[in-house]
DRENKOL-582387 format. One record per residue (C-alpha): x, y, z; residue number from 0. Coordinates in nm, 4 decimals. Layout:
<nodes>
NODE         x         y         z    k
NODE         X         Y         Z  NUM
...
</nodes>
This chain:
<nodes>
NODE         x         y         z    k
NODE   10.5507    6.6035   -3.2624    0
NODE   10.4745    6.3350   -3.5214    1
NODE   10.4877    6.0477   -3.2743    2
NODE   10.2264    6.2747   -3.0685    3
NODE    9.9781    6.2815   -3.3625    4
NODE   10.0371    5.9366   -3.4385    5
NODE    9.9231    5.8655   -3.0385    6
NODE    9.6335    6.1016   -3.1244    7
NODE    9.4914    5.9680   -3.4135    8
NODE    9.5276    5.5843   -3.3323    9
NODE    9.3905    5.6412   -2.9470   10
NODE    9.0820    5.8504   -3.0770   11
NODE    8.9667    5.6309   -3.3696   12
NODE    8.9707    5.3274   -3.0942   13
NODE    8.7860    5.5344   -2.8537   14
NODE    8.5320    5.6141   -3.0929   15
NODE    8.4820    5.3152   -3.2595   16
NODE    8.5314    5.0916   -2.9696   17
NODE    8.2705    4.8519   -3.0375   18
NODE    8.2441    4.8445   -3.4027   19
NODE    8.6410    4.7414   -3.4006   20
NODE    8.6285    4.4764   -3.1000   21
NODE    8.2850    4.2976   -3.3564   22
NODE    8.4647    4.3599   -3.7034   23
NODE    8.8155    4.2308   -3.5493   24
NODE    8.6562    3.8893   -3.4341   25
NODE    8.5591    3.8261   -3.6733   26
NODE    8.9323    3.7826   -3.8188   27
NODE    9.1634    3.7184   -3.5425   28
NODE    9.1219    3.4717   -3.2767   29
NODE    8.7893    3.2803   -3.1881   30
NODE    8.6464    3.3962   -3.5597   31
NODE    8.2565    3.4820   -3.5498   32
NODE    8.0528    3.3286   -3.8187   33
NODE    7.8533    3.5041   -4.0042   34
NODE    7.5365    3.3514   -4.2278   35
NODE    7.2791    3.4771   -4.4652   36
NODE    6.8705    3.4169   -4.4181   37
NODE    6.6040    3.5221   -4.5447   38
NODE    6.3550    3.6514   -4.2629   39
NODE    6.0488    3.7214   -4.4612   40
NODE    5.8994    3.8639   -4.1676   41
NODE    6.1909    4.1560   -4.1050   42
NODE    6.1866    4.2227   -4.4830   43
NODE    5.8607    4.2599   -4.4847   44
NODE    5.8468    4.4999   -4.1659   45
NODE    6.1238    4.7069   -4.2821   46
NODE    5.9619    4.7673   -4.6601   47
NODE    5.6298    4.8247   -4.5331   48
NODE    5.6903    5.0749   -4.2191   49
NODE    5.9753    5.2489   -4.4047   50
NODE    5.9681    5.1542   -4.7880   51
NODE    6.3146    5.0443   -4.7978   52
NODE    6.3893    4.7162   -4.9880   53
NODE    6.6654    4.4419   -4.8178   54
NODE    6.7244    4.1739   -5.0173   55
NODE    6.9016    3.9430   -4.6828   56
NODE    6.9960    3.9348   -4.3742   57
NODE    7.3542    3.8865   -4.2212   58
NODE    7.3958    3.6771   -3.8844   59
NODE    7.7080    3.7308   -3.6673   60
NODE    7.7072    3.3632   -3.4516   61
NODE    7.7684    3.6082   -3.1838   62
NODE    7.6215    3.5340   -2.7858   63
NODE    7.5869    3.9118   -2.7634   64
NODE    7.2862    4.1031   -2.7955   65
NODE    7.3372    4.3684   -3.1131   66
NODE    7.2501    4.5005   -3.4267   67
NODE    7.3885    4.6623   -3.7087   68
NODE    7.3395    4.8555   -4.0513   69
NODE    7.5983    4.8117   -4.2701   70
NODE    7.6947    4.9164   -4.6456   71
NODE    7.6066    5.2353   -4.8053   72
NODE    7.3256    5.4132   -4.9501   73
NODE    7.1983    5.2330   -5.1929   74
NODE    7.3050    4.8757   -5.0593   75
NODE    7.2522    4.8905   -4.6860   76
NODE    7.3051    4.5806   -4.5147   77
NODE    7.1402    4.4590   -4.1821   78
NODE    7.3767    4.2679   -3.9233   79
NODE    7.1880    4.0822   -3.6604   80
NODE    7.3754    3.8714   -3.3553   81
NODE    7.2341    3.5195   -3.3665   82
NODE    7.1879    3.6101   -2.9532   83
NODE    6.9409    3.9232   -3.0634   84
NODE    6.7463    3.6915   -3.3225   85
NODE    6.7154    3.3815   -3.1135   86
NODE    6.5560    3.5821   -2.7977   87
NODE    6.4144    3.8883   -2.9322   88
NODE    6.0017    3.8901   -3.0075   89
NODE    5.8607    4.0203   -3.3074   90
NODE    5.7699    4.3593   -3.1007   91
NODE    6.1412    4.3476   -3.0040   92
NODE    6.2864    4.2595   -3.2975   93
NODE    6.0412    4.5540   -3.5071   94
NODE    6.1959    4.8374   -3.2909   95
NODE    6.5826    4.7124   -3.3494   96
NODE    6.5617    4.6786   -3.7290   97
NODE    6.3251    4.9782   -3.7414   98
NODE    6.6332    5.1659   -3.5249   99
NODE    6.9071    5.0127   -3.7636  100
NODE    6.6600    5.1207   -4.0880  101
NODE    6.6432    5.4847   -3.9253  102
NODE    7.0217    5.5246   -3.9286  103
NODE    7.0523    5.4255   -4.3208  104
NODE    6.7449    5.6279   -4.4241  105
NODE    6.8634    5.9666   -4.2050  106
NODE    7.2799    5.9134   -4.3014  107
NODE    7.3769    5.8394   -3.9840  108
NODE    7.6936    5.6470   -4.1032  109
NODE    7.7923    5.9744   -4.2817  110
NODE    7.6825    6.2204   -3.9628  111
NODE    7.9243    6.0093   -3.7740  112
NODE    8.1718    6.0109   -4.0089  113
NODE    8.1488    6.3782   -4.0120  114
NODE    8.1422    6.4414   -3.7112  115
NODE    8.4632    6.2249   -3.6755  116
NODE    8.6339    6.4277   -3.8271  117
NODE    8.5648    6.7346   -3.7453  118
NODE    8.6685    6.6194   -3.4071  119
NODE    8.9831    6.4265   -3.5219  120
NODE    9.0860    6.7524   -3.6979  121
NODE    9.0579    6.9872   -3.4128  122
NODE    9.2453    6.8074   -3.2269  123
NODE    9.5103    6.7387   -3.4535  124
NODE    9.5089    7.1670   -3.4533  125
NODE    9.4958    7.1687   -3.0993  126
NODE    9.8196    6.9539   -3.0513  127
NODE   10.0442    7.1587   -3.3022  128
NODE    9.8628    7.5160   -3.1670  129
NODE   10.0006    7.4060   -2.8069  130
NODE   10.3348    7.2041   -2.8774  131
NODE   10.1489    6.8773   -2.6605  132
NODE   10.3567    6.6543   -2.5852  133
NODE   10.2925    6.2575   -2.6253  134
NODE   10.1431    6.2033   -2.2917  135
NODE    9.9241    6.5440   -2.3135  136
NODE    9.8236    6.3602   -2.6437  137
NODE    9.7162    6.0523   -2.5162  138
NODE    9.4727    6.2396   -2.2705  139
NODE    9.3787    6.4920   -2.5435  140
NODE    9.3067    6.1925   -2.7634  141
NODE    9.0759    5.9714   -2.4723  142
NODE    8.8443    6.3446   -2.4045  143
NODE    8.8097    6.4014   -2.7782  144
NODE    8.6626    6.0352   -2.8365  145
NODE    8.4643    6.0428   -2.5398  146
NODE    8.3001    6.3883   -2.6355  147
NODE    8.2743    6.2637   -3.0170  148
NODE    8.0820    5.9762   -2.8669  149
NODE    7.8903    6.1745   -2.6477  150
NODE    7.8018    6.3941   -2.9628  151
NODE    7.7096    6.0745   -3.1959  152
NODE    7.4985    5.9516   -2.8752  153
NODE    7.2637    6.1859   -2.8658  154
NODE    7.2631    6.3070   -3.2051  155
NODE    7.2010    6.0097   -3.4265  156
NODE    7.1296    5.7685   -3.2024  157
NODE    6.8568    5.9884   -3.0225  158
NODE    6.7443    6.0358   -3.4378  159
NODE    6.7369    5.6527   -3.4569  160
NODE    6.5520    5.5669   -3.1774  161
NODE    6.3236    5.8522   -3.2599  162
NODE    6.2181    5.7289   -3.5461  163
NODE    6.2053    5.3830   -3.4783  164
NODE    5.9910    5.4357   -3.2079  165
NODE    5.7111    5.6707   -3.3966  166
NODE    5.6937    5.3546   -3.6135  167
NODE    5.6931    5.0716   -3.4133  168
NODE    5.3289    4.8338   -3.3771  169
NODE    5.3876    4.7847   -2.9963  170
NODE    5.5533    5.0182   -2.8210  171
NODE    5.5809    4.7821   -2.5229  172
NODE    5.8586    4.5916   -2.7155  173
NODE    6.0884    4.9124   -2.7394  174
NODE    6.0376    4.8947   -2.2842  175
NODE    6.0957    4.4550   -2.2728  176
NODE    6.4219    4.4850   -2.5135  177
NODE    6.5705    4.7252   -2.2869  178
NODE    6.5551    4.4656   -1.9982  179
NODE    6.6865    4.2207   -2.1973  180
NODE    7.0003    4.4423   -2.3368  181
NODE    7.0656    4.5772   -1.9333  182
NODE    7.0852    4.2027   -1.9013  183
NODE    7.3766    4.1299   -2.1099  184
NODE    7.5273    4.4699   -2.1060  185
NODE    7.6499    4.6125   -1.7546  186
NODE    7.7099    4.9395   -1.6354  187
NODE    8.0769    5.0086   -1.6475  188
NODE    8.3306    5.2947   -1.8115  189
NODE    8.2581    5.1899   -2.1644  190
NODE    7.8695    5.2037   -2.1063  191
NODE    7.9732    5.5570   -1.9673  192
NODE    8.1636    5.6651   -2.2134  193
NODE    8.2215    5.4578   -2.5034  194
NODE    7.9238    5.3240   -2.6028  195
NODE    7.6799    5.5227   -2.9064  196
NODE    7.3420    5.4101   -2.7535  197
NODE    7.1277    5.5979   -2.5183  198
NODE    7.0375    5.4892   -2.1874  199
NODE    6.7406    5.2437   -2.1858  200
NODE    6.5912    5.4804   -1.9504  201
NODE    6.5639    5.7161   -2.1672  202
NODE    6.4327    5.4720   -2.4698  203
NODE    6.1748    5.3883   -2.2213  204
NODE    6.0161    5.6774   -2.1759  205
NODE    6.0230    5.7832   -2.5274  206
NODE    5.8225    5.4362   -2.5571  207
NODE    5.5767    5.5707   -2.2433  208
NODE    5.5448    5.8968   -2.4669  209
NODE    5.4452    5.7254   -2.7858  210
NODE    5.1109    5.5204   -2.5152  211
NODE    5.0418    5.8786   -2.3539  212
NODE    5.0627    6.0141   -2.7411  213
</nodes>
């Protein structure tokens, strides 16, 4: 039974967290991403005057992927940026992602998520010593969990995020353009499915349309 909620645990935190381990983890082992600090007086500015909250920097991941990031906790949030996103994103572009990332530190997404987490982890952990699973039975209890925790986190917090980024932004055309340019580098596949926290640009889209017809 232990080695089954060993399985559990380990396969459902990866699941979850998919993309947030494969970044963090290159950054350590293998090809290492490097990360520096700038100063964008532009984003800073953005950020403080659209949502009053006060970043001091900016961290770059020397990453040729498209993505964002808030870091830290409340009250030291810190803004990741790939060098891909801030070399080909336009200032309409650029206002909805760190207006997005801004939304998740203001509302507590990073605790929501946590919290939700666990919730999940733990009723599965209960579900596995209510039933006797086995280690196999674990393993597929442990892949649905993180899928439906993903689900959950999808269009909970990152509905919330986009939400609020896009009441804010100067241009919703910029929210539609990014979208082509993130379809570009991201394909469809079973961790765009399944394992990935964003909403479909579709739907980002016409939350933009909403905020012209609004």
């Amino acid at each position: 039974m232990i080695f089954s909620l060993i399985l559990f645990i380990l396969i459902f935190l990866i699941a979850v967290n998919y993309f947030q381990l494969i970044t963090f983890v290159s950054l350590v082992i293998g090809p290492k991403i490097k990360t520096s600090i700038v100063v964008d007086k532009w984003i800073l500015k953005t950020i403080k005057n659209k949502t009053g909250l006060v970043i001091k920097n900016i961290t770059i991941f020397h990453d040729q992927r498209p993505y964002a990031m808030m870091g830290g906790i409340y009250p030291f949030p810190m803004l990741i940026i790939s060098e891909k996103m801030y070399k080909v994103f336009n200032h309409d572009e650029m206002e909805w992602v760190i207006l997005h990332e801004t939304g998740h530190h203001l509302l507590w997404h990073n605790l929501e998520a946590i919290i939700i987490e666990g919730v999940m982890l733990i009723l599965g952990i209960k579900l596995i010593n209510l039933f006797q699973l086995n280690i196999l039975l674990s393993g597929v209890l442990s892949l649905f969990m993180g899928i439906l925790s993903v689900q959950i986190i999808r269009y909970i917090i990152e509905y919330q995020a986009d939400k609020y980024s896009i009441k804010r932004v100067t241009n919703p055309q910029g929210v539609i353009t990014a979208q082509a340019k993130l379809k570009k580098y991201y394909k469809t596949g079973l961790y765009k499915l399944f394992l990935n926290w964003n909403i479909s640009p579709d739907l980002r889209i016409k939350m933009a349309k909403q905020r012209y017809s609004g």
